[in-house]
N, C-alpha and C positions, 0 to 999 in steps of 0.2 A: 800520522799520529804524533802528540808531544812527546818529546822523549822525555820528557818528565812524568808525565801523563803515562808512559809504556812504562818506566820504571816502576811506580807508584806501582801500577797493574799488578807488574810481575811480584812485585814483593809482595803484595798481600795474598795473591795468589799459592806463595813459595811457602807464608805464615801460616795459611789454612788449610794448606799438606803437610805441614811441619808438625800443626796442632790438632791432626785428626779432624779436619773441618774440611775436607775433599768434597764436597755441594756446594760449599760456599766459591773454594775454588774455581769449581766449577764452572758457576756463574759466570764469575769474572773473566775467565778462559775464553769461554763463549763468546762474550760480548768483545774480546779481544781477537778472535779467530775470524769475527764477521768486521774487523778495523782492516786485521792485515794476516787474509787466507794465506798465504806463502810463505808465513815466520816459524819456520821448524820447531822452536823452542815453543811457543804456543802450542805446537802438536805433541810435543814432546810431553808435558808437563798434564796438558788432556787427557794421553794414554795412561797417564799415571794417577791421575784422579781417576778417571773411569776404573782403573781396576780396584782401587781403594771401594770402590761404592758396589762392586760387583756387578758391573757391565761388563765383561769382559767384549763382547762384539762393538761395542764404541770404542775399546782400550784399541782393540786390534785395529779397525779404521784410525782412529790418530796416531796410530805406529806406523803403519803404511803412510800416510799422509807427512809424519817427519822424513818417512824413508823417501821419498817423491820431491822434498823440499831442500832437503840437507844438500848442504856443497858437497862433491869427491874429496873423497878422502878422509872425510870425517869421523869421528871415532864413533860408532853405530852399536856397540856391545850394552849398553845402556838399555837402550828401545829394544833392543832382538832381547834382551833379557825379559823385559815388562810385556812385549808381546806373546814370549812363550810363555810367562805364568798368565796369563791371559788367556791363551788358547789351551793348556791345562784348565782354565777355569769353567771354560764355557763347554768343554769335553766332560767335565764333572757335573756341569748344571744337564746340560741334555740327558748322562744318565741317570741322575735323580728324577727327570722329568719323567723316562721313561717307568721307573718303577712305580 
């Protein structure tokens, strides 16, 4: 991909999590996850949209998926935060479902 073309990506993507617009995000995420499956930061950014829109089981796959992707060593408290309000999320959808 262009790296100008990736930058452009990322930042509007970065605008429409910034400005409560995590669909529009979204999109763009997408369409850059199917450029280049193995760029962490694309998953990163994913799990973070997904949970903004209440998917928590997409958030939790794109966390796994930065954790899969990330270099050693990397500072990981970021994702393990957004995966566990996630996995609280989807822990609270299942028991409203239940009731």
């Amino acid at each position: 991909m262009d790296k100008t073309l990736k930058e452009w990506l990322f930042a509007q993507a970065s605008y429409y999590l910034e400005y409560l617009q995590p669909r529009k995000s979204i999109a763009l995420l997408e369409a850059m996850r199917q450029m280049e499956p193995e760029n962490p930061d694309v998953h990163r950014m994913l799990s973070y949209a997904y949970l903004q829109t209440d998917q928590p089981a997409e958030s939790i796959k794109a966390a796994d998926s930065f954790l899969q992707y990330v270099k050693p060593g990397t500072d990981t408290r970021a994702i393990k935060w957004i995966k566990g309000r996630a996995l609280l999320r989807k822990k609270k959808l299942k028991k409203a479902a239940v009731r």
